[in-house]
C-alpha positions in Angstrom: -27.8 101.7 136.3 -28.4 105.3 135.7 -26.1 107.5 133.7 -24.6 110.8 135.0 -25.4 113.1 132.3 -24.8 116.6 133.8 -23.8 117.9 137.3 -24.1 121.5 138.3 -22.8 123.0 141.8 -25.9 121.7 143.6 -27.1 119.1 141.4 -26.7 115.6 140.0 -29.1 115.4 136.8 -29.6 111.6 135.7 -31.3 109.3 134.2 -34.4 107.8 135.2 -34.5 103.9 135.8 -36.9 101.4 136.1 -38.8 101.9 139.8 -38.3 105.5 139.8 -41.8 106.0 139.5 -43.0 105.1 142.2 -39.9 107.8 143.6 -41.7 110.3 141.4 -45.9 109.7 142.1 -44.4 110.3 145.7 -42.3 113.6 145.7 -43.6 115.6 142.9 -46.9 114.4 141.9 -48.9 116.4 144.6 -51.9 118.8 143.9 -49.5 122.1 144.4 -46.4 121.1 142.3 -49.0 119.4 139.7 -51.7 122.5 139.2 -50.5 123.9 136.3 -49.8 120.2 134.7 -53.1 119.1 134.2 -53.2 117.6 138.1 -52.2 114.9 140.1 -51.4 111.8 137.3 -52.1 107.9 138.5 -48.7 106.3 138.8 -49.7 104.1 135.7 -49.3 107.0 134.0 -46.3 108.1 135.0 -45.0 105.0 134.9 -45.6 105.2 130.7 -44.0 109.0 130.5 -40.7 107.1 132.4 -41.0 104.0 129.9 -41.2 106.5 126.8 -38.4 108.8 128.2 -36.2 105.8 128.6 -36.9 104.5 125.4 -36.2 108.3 124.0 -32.9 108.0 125.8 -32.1 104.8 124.4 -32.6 105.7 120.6 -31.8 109.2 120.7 -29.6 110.2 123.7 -31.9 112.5 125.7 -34.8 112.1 127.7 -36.0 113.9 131.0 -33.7 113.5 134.2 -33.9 113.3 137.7 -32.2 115.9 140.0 -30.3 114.7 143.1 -29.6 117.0 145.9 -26.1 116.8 145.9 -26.2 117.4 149.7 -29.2 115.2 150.7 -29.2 112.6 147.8 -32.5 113.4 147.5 -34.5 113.5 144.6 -35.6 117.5 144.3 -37.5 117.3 140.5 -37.4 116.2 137.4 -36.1 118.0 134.0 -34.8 117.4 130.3 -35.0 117.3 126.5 -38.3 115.4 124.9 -39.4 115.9 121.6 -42.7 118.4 121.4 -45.4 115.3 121.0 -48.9 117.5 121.7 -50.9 116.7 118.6 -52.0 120.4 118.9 -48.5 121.4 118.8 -47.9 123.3 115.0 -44.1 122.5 115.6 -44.1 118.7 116.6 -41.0 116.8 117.0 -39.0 120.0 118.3 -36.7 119.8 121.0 -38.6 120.6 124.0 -37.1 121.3 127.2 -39.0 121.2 130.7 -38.4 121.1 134.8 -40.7 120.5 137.7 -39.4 120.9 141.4 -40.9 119.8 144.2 -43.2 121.9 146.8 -40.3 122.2 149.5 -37.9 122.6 147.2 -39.6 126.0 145.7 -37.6 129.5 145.3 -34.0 128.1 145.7 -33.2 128.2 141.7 -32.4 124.8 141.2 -35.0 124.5 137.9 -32.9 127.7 136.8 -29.5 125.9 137.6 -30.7 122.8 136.1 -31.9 124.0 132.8 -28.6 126.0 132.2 -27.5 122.4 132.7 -30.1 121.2 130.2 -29.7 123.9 128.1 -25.8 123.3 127.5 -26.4 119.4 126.9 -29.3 120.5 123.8 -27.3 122.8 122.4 -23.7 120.3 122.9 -24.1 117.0 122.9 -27.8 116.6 121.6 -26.8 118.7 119.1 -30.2 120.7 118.7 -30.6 123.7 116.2 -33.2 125.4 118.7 -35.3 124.4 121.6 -38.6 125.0 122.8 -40.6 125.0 126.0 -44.5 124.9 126.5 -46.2 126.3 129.4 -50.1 127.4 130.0 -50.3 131.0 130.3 -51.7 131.0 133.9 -48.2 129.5 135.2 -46.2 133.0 135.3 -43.4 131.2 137.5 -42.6 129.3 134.3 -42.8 131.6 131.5 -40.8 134.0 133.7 -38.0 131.3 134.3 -38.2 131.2 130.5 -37.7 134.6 129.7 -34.3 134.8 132.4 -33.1 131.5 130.4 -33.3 133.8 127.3 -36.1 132.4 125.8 -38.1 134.0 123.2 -42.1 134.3 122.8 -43.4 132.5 120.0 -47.1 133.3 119.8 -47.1 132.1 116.4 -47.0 128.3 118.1 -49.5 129.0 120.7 -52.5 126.9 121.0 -55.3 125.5 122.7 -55.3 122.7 124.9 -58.9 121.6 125.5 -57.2 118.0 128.0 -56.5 121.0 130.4 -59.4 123.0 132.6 -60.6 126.3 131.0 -57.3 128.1 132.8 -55.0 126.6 131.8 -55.7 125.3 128.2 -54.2 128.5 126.5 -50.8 126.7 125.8 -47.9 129.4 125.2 -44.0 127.9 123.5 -41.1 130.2 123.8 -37.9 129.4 122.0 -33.9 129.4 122.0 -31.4 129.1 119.8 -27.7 127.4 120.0 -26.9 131.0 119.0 -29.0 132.5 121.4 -28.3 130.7 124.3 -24.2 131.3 123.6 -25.1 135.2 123.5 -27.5 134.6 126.7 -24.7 133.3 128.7 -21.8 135.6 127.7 
């Protein structure tokens, strides 16, 4: 059975479970929601990213979530804490935090509502110094979400992601702080 690990006004954020895959290769694994991500993944694949977050979650107490519509019990996107693994990545085995939201779920903050729930679990319970988050340059919608969460440029981690097609292989990090994100929110 899934654990409860955050609600928000809107939101139930929990953990993933076995057969949620499927749940996921349906709702947010289209070529819209997935452009930015490298594209459309086979659901062998995402079955793996739910068996590693799980086992993440076992050992260390995070992983990435689900988000339940409170008021449809529908499954809206997926978000959490991961630890960087990109063998680019200068700063591997950093908290990273991340979100995706599906297509029709667009423009009604609930990636911005579910990170300040994300956020509050790093920074509490996880217990994280600082956090991370990696985008490719081209995807403005979530460096800017970044930016409102408080989240600093690091162009010192930046790097190049040749897996990813020529525009989107710049990969850009921006960072927070426990510090940070307790001056972000007062």
């Amino acid at each position: 059975m899934a654990d409860i690990v955050a609600e928000t006004e809107r939101l139930v954020l929990r953990t993933i479970e076995e057969g949620d895959a499927a749940l996921q290769h349906r709702l947010l694994n289209t070529p819209t929601v997935m452009a930015r991500l490298g594209g459309v993944k086979e659901l062998h694949e995402i079955e793996a990213k739910h068996a590693k977050g799980m086992a993440l979650y076992a050992q260390e107490g995070f992983s990435f979530l689900f988000m339940i519509e409170k008021a449809t019990g529908e499954m809206v996107g997926h978000c959490g804490i991961k630890r960087v693994d990109n063998p680019l990545a200068k700063n591997q085995g950093d908290h990273e935090v991340g979100w995706l939201v599906r297509e029709d779920r667009w423009r009604r903050g609930y990636a911005e509502e579910a990170m300040h729930a994300v956020l509050d679990w790093a920074f509490g319970r996880v217990g994280a110094p600082h956090v991370v988050a990696l985008t490719s340059e081209a995807n403005v919608g979530s460096w800017k979400l970044m930016e409102k969460l408080g989240m600093v440029r690091r162009r010192d981690l930046d790097f190049d992601d040749p897996a990813y097609p020529p525009e989107d292989r710049r990969t850009i990090l921006y960072s927070l702080t426990a510090e940070q994100w307790q001056e972000h929110k007062a």
